[in-house]
Each structure stands twice: as structure tokens, then as C-alpha cells.
N, C-alpha and C positions, 0 to 999 in steps of 0.2 A: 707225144702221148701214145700215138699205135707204137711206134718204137718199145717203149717202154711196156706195153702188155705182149709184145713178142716176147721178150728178153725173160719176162717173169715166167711167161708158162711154159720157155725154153729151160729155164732151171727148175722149175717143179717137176718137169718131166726127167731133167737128169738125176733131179734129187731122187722120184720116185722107183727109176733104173736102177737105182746104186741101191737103193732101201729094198728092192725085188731079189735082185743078184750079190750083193756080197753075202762073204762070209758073215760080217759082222750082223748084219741084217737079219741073217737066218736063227744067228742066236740070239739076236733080241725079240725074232717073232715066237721061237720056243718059248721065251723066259716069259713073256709076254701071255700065252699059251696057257703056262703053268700057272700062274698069276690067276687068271680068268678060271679057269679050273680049278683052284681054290676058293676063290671068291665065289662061285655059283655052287659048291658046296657049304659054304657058311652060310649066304641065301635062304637056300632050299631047308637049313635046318632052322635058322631063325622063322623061315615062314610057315616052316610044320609046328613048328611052337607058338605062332599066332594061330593059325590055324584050329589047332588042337584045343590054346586058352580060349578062344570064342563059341569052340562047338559045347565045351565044358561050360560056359558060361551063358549059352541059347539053352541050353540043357536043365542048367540051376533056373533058370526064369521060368521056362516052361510048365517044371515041376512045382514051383513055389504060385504059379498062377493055379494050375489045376489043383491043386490042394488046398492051398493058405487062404486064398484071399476071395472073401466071404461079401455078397452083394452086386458080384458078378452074373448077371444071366448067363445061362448055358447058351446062349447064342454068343453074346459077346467072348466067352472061353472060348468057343472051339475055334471064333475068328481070328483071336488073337495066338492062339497055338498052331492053328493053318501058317499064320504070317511067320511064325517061328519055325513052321519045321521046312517053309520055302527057303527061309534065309539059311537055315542050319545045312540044307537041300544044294543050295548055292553056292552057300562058302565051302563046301564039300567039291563044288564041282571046279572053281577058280583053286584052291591047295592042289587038286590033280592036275588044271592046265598051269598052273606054275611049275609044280614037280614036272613037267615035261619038258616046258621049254626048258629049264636047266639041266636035264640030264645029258 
């Protein structure tokens, strides 16, 4: 049994030498590279378009509460617009820490 977890993490180590050092390696960490860097621009754009559909969508409720909707105390409006312009506040602040980590 010890035999046998020598031998294994004798060949993860040569496996992960050869994966370090060849040629081949290097062009699968580029291609690999390239990949990711596509992908974190698709990302970044679908979650600016979440992003955006939600602030557009805190925005339409906000308006349609301050205006529309009749039998609401002015207390209860301004707490529930508070609660909306935090989360509007928020997901403003999580679309920038996303846009960062992907760039």
C-alpha cells in the first residue's frame, strides 16, 4: 500500500514536469489562456446585462410604487424605496466587483 502512493505521486510529479516544461504544454497553457480570456469576456458582458436588466427593473418598481400605488402611508413609501435604492446601491457595487475580477 505505501509502495503504491509512492509510485502515484512519483508519476503526478513527472506527469506535472513534463506539463511545466514541454513544448507541448506551453501551447496548451496559451490555448487554454485564450479560452479563459474569452470566456471572462462573454461573462462580464452577460453580467453587465443582468446587471443593467435588474437596475432597470429596481427603477420601474420604484417609480410605479412612488406614484401608482394609492393607500400606501408615506412612511411605508419611503421604507420601501430606502430598501430599493440599497439593493439598486448593491447590485451596483457587486456588477463593479465582478467587472474587476474579470478584467
Amino acid at each position: 500500500m505505501r509502495t503504491t502512493k509512492y509510485v502515484l505521486f512519483a508519476a503526478l510529479g513527472v506527469a506535472a514536469l513534463l506539463l511545466l516544461t514541454s513544448d507541448a504544454a506551453k501551447d496548451m497553457r496559451d490555448e487554454l489562456e485564450d479560452k479563459a480570456k474569452k470566456n471572462a469576456k462573454k461573462w462580464k458582458n452577460k453580467l453587465g446585462k443582468i446587471g443593467a436588466d435588474t437596475s432597470d427593473t429596481i427603477s420601474d418598481l420604484k417609480d410605479m410604487l412612488s406614484n401608482e400605488i394609492e393607500g400606501l402611508s408615506d412612511d411605508a413609501r419611503e421604507r420601501i424605496e430606502g430598501i430599493l435604492d440599497g439593493s439598486s446601491k448593491a447590485a451596483g457595487k457587486i456588477k463593479k466587483n465582478v467587472s474587476k475580477q474579470l478584467s
